[in-house]
C-alpha positions in Angstrom: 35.7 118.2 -14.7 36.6 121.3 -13.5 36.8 124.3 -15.6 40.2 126.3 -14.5 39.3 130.6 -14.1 42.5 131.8 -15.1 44.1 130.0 -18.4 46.4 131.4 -21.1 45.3 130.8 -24.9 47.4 127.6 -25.3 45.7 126.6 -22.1 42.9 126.8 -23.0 43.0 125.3 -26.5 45.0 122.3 -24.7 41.7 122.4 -22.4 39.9 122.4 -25.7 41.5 119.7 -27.5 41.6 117.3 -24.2 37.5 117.8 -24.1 36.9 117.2 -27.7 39.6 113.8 -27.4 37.4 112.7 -24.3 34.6 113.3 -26.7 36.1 111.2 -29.7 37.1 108.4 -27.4 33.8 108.2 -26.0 31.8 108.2 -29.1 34.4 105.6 -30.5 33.6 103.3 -27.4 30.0 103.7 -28.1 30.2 102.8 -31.9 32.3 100.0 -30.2 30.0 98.6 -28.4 27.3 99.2 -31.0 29.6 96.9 -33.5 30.2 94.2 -30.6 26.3 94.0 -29.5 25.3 93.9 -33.4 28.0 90.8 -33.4 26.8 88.9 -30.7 23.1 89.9 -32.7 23.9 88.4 -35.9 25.9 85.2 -33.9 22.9 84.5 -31.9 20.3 84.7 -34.7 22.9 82.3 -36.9 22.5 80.4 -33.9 18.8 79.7 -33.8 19.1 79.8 -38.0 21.2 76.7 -37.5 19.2 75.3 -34.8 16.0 75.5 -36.8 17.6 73.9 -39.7 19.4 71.3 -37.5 15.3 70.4 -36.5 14.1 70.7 -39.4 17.0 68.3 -41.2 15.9 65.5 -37.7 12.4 65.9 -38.5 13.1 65.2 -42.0 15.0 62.3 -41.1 12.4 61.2 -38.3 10.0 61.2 -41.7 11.9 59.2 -43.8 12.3 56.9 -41.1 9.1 56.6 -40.5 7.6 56.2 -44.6 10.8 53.6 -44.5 9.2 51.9 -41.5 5.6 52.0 -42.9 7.0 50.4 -46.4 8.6 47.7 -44.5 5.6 47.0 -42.6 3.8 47.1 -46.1 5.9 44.7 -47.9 5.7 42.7 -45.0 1.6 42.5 -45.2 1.9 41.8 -48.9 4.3 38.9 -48.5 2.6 37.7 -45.7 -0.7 38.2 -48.0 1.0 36.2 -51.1 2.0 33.6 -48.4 -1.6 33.0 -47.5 -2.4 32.8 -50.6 0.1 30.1 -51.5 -1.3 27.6 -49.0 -4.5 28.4 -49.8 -3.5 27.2 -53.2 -1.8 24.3 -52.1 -4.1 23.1 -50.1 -6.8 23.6 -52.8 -4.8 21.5 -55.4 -4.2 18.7 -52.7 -8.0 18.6 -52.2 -8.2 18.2 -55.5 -5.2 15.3 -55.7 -7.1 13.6 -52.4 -10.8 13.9 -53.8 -9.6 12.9 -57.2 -7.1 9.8 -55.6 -10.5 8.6 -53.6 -13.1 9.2 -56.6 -10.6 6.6 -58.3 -10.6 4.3 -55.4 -14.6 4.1 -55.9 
């Protein structure tokens, strides 16, 4: 900006005052973009807050499904055991039954 030679006293206080509104303006555009960039600051880190909580709630989940699946597969071994176990007994008692039906036979 060019600085006239020649100005009268309102001139120059009008030169003055337009410098020191340029100045104003510009230092409000700065705090402006100060406020914005701080925004998009605190938007991006609640951002990655709810991304690390939106992990943390499917690895959660990816563990309960998991002790859920390893019950299952638990109760299915002990069932399977107490099945076992049931024709072992049954076949005992009809070794039993048969040795005792023959042993009367004799």
């Amino acid at each position: 900006m060019d600085v006239p030679t020649a100005l009268t006293e309102p001139q120059a206080l009008l030169f003055i005052q337009n410098i020191v509104h340029k100045q104003v303006l510009l230092h409000k555009q700065v705090l402006l973009n100060k406020q914005v960039l701080l925004h998009k600051q605190v938007l991006l880190h609640k951002r990655v807050l709810l991304q690390k909580q939106v992990l943390l709630h499917k690895q959660v989940l990816l563990h309960k499904q998991v002790l859920l699946h390893k019950q299952v597969l638990l109760h299915k071994q002990v069932l399977l055991h107490k099945q076992v176990l049931l024709h072992k007994q049954a076949y005992l008692c009809r070794s039993y039954l048969y040795n005792k039906h023959i042993q009367k036979s004799i």
